[in-house]
C-alpha positions in Angstrom: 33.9 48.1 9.8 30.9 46.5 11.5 32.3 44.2 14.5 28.9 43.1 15.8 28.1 39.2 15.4 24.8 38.6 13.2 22.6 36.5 14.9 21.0 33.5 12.6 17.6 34.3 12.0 15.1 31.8 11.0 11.2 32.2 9.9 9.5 30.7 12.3 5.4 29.1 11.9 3.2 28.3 14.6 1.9 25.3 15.4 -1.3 25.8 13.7 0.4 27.4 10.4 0.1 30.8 11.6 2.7 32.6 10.1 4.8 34.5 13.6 8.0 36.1 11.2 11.1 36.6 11.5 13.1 35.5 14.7 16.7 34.6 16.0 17.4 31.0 16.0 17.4 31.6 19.9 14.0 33.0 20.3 12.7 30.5 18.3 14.3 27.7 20.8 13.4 29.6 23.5 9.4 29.7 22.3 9.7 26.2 21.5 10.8 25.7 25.1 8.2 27.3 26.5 5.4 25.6 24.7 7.2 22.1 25.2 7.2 21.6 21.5 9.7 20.8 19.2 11.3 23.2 16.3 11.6 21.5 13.1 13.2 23.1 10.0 10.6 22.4 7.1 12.1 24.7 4.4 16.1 24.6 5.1 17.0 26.0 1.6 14.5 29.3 2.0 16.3 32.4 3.1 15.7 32.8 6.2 14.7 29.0 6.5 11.5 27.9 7.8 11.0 26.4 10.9 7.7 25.3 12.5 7.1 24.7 16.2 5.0 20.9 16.4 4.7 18.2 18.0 7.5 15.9 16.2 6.3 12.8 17.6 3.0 12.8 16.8 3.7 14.2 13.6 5.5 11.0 12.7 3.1 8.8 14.0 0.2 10.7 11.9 2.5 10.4 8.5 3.1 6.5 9.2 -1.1 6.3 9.5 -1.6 8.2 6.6 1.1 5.8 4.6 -0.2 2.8 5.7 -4.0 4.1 4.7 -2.8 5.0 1.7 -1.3 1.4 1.2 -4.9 0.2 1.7 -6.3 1.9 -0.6 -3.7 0.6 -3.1 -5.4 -1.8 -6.2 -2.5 -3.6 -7.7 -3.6 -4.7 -11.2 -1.9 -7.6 -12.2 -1.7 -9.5 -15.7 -1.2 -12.9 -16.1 -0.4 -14.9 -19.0 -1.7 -17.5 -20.8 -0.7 -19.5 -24.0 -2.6 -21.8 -26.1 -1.7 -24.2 -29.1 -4.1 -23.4 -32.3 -4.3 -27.3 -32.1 -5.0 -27.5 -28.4 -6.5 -31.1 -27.5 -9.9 -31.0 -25.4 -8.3 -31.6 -22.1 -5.2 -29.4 -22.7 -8.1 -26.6 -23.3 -10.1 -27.2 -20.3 -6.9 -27.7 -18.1 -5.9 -24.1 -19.6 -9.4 -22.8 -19.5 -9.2 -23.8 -15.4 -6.1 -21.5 -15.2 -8.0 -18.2 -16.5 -11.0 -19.1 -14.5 -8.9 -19.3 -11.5 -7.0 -16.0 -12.4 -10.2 -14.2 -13.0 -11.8 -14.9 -9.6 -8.5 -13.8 -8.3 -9.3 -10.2 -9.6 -6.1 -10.4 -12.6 -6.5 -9.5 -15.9 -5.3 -12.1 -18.3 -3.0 -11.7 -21.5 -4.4 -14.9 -24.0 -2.0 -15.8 -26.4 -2.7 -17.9 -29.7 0.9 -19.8 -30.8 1.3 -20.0 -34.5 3.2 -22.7 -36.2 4.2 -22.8 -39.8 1.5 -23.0 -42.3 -1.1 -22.1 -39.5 -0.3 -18.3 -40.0 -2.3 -18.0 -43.4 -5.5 -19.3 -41.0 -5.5 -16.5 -38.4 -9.7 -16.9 -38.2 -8.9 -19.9 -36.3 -7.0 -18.4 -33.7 -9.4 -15.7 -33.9 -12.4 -18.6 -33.3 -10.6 -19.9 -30.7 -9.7 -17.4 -28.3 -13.9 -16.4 -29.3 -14.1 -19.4 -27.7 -12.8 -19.2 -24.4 -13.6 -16.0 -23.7 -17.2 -17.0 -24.4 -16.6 -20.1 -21.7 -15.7 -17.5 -19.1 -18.1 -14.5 -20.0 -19.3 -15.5 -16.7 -16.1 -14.3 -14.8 -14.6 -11.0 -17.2 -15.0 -9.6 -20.0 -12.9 -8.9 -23.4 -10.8 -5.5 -22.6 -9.1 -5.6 -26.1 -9.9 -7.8 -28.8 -7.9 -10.5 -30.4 -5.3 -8.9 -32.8 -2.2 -10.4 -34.8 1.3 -10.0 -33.3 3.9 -11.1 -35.0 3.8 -15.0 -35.1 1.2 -15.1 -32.3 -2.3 -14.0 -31.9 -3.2 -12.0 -28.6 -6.4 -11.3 -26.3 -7.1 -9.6 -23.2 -9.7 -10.5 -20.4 -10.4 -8.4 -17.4 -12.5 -9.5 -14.5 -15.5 -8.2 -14.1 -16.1 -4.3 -11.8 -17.5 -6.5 -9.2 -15.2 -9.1 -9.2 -11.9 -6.9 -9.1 -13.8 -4.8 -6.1 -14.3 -8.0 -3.7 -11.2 -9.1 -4.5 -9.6 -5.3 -3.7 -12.2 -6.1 -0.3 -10.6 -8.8 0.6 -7.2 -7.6 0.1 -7.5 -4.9 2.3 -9.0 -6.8 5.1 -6.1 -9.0 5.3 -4.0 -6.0 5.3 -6.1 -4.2 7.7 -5.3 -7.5 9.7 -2.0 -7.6 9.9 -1.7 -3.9 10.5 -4.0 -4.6 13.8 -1.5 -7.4 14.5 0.9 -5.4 14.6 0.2 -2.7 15.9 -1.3 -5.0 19.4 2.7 -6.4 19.1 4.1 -2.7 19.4 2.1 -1.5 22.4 4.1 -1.3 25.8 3.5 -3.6 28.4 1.5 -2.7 31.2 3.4 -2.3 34.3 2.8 -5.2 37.1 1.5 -4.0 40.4 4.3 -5.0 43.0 3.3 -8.4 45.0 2.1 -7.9 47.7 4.2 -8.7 51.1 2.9 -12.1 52.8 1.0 -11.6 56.0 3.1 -12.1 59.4 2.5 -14.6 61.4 0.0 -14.1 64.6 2.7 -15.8 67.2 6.0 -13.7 65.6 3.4 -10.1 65.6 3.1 -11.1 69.4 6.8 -11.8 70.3 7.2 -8.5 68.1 
């Protein structure tokens, strides 16, 4: 029967990825020690399990930079929806007409919906006609990404903004976010220390009694 204690032994990785093998959990403290770095298990399930020797705070403080660049660079594409009456009166249609426009230089797409009532299903052309219509008003803003088709009861048209549209608004998203990231980040830095005041000067008359 063996009595001798088997010492944990971990696989340990340099700083720079080079690969150093196989050590006790002890050496690997001990070298961490020495290069006042810390030893962080990447691979805990891996037999031995990995550990690397790194610099653990500025490891986190390069991952939160690379999230919040990565949050930047983010393009949310949002759809917004609009419905119209086949019997829409003029200023119902420019009111409606308004919306899009306003959604379209906000950099959304916008879902167009023709409502049909009754008999006006057997005269889909006018639906088709109309949303034809506005998407000729606003060819100025986007452009048709899929074409008017029946659904159901209800008649339905997409309109994206235009590449260059969709890219300054993308511009000026980020640089608000870039923004309030500065903000923040000016918020989180330290304090710099305040020199001590310095002591009053002495009076001639108590220096000479001194």
């Amino acid at each position: 029967m063996n009595d001798r204690i088997r010492v944990p032994e971990v696989r340990l990785v340099g700083p720079e990825g080079e690969q150093v093998g196989i050590v006790s959990i002890g050496e690997a403290l001990r070298l961490a020690q020495d290069s006042e770095l810390d030893l962080v298990e990447v691979a805990p399930m891996a037999r031995p399990p990995v550990v690397k020797l790194m610099d653990y705070g500025k490891f986190k403080y390069e991952a939160a930079q690379k999230e919040r660049e990565a949050r930047r660079n983010q393009t949310q594409t949002v759809i917004k929806e609009m419905r119209l009456r086949l019997k829409i009166d003029p200023h119902d249609y420019e009111t409606k007409k308004g919306h899009v426009v306003r959604f379209l230089k906000g950099g959304d797409k916008v879902k167009i919906t023709v409502m049909f009532r009754g008999r006006e299903q057997s005269r889909p052309e006018m639906g088709y006609r109309l949303l034809q219509r506005l998407a000729g008003d606003v060819s100025d803003l986007g452009v048709v990404e899929s074409n008017p088709k029946q659904d159901g009861r209800n008649m339905v048209m997409v309109i994206a903004p235009h590449r260059n549209q969709a890219a300054q608004q993308a511009k000026t998203v980020e640089a608000k976010k870039a923004k309030a990231d500065e903000t923040a980040e000016v918020q989180e830095r330290p304090l710099a220390p305040q020199a001590p005041p310095k002591p009053a000067p002495r009076d001639p008359v108590e220096a000479d009694q001194a």
